[in-house]
VOFISE-194682 format. One line per field, with one value per residue (C-alpha): residue number from 1; residue in three letters; chain; z, y, x. Coordinates in steps of 0.5 Angstrom, whole numbers, plus 500, padded with zeros to 3 digits. Layout:
// residues N
num	(NUM:...) .
residuo	(ala:...) .
cadena	(A:...) .
w	(Z:...) .
v	(Y:...) .
u	(X:...) .
// end
This chain:
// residues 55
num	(1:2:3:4:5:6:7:8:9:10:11:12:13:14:15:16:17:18:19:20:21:22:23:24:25:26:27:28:29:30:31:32:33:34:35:36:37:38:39:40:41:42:43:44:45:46:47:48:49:50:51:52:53:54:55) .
residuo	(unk:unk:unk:unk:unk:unk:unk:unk:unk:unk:unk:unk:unk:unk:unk:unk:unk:unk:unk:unk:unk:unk:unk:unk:unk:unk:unk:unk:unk:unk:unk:unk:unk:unk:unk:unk:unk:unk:unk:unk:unk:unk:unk:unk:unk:unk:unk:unk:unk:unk:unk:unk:unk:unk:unk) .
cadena	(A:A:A:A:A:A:A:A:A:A:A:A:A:A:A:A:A:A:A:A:A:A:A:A:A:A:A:A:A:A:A:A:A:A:A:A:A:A:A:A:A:A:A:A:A:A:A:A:A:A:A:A:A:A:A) .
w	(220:223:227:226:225:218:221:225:221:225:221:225:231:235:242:246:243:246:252:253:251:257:261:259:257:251:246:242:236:234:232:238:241:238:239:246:246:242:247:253:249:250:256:261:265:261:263:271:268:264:271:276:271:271:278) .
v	(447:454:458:453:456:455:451:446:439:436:430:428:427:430:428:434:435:426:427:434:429:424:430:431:438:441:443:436:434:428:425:425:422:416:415:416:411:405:406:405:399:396:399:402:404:410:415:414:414:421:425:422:425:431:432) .
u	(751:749:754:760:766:769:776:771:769:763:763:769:771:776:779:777:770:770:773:767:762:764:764:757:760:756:761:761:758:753:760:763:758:758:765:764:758:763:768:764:761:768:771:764:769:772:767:769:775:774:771:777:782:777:778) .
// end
């Protein structure tokens, strides 16, 4: 991948890439994606959850 620095595996995902996603940032990965759309699977509640945290 393009434009992606050396020290980042974008084929794993990382808790702060997953909890941007939830916070529908723009620096997260396909990967990360998937664990956020397992994780409202089995909690729907966590993307309120991310944003009251945010805030």
């Amino acid at each position: 991948m393009s434009g992606i620095p050396s020290y980042i595996d974008p084929t794993k995902p990382s808790i702060a890439r997953v909890y941007d996603a939830f916070l529908s940032g723009t620096d997260n990965y396909e990967v990360d994606r998937e664990v956020v759309r397992s994780v409202m699977r089995a909690a729907p509640e966590a993307a309120d959850l991310a944003v009251e945290n945010r805030a």
